[in-house]
Each structure stands twice: as structure tokens, then as C-alpha cells.
Phi, psi and omega in degrees: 000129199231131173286156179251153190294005186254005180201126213266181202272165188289183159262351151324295164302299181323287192322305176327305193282328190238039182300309203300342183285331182277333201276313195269339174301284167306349181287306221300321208289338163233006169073009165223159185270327196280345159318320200287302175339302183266002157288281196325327183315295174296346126338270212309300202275304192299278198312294172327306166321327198257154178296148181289134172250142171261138182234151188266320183251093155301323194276350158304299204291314186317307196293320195278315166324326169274309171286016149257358151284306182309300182314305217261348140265021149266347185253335157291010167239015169256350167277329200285295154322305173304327153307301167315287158329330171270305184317315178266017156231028166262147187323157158276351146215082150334343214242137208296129188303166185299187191231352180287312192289270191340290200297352196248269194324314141317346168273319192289313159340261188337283144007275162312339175257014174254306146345314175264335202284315175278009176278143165344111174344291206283320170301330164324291209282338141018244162291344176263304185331279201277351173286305181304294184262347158088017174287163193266157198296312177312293159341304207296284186338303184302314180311244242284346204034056173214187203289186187260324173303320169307327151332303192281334175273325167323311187288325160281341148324299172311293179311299158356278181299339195274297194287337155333270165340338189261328198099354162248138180259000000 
């Protein structure tokens, strides 16, 4: 069947006559046949989908038509892998805590702060200073104007009562 010179073959007919040449034209260019295939597939269907485009070089348009699909499912399975990957590396539970684990850490709160509310004004002020607030025991010291050894015992005092209070020695 010989085409007339005045109207050029669909892209269809093209693709038809010159699949293997596109299937290996994307093989060279990415390196698997059966990737190249399934580009080529999808050339086929997206051109059916789509209204006939007339081309003057079909196997030109084809070939760009393929290799910007093949681009564009190399960066969607390099976004789908990077998901995957973050995804596994989040914890397995990850997921809201339970409300019995909420309701026992609230209890534990309540505690430590019953805890510290009954230690001694200066051991209080202390333990919330470097415990709390995280100041360094040498800070705590200068602030209160008292020694760094004083310090040091407010806070195991403090640690005490907390653990006391939790119930672990």
C-alpha cells in the first residue's frame, strides 16, 4: 500500500510500521527493552486518546514523544522510590499513641510536680532552675550566689524525691 505524496501517514500508521525501531530507539537510550515497550505502549494509547496530529516527520515526533515519556516515568519512579525510602524510615510506631500510654504520662506529670512543689523553697528553686530550665549547674550557682557543690546536692535531692514519688529507687 503506497501512501500519496500529498498527505502524510497518520501517527498512528507510523508507530505501526516503525514500532521496533522506537522500542529499540528507547532501549538504547535507557537501557531495558522491556521499559522501551512499555513507553512505546503508551505512545500507542496516548495517541489513540488523543485527536489525529498530523506530522510532517512522524517517526521524528514519535521518537520525541517517546523519549519524553520514558523521562517523565524515570522521574516518577525516582519520586515513588524516594517515598518508599522515607517511608521506611519512619518508626513502626509512628501512629497516635494509645490513650491508656497518654493517660499513664500524665500521671507520671502530675507526680513529678508534686513532687518537686513539696521539696524545700531553695532545693525547689534549684531543681527547676537546672532541671527544668536547663541551666548549667556553675549559672544556677552564680544566680543564687551559693556554691556549685550546693548545687550539686539540691539536685540529687530533687532527683530523689522524683524518683521517690514515681515509685523507683
Amino acid at each position: 500500500m503506497q501512501e500519496s505524496s500529498t498527505s502524510p501517514p497518520s501517527l498512528i500508521a507510523s508507530l505501526t510500521r516503525h514500532y521496533d525501531d522506537l522500542v529499540d530507539y528507547v532501549r538504547r537510550r535507557f537501557g531495558c527493552k522491556l521499559f522501551a515497550r512499555e513507553i512505546v505502549h503508551d505512545v500507542c494509547v496516548h495517541l489513540l486518546e488523543k485527536p489525529a496530529i498530523e506530522a510532517r516527520q512522524p517517526i521524528a515526533l514519535l521518537k520525541r514523544i517517546s523519549h519524553n515519556m520514558a523521562v517523565n516515568e524515570c522521574r516518577s519512579e525516582n519520586v515513588r522510590k524516594r517515598l518508599i525510602e522515607s517511608m521506611a524510615e519512619l518508626p513502626d510506631n509512628a501512629s497516635i499513641p494509645d490513650h491508656a500510654a497518654t493517660l499513664d504520662a500524665q500521671r507520671e506529670v502530675q507526680l513529678l510536680a508534686q513532687a518537686i512543689e513539696n521539696l524545700p523553697p531553695r532545693c525547689k528553686q534549684v531543681f527547676i532552675m537546672h532541671k527544668v530550665h536547663g541551666l548549667p549547674q556553675s549559672e544556677v550557682a552564680a544566680q543564687l550566689g551559693i556554691s556549685v557543690k550546693m548545687v550539686e546536692r539540691h539536685t540529687r535531692l530533687g532527683l530523689a524525691a522524683c524518683k521517690k514519688q514515681l515509685g523507683r529507687d
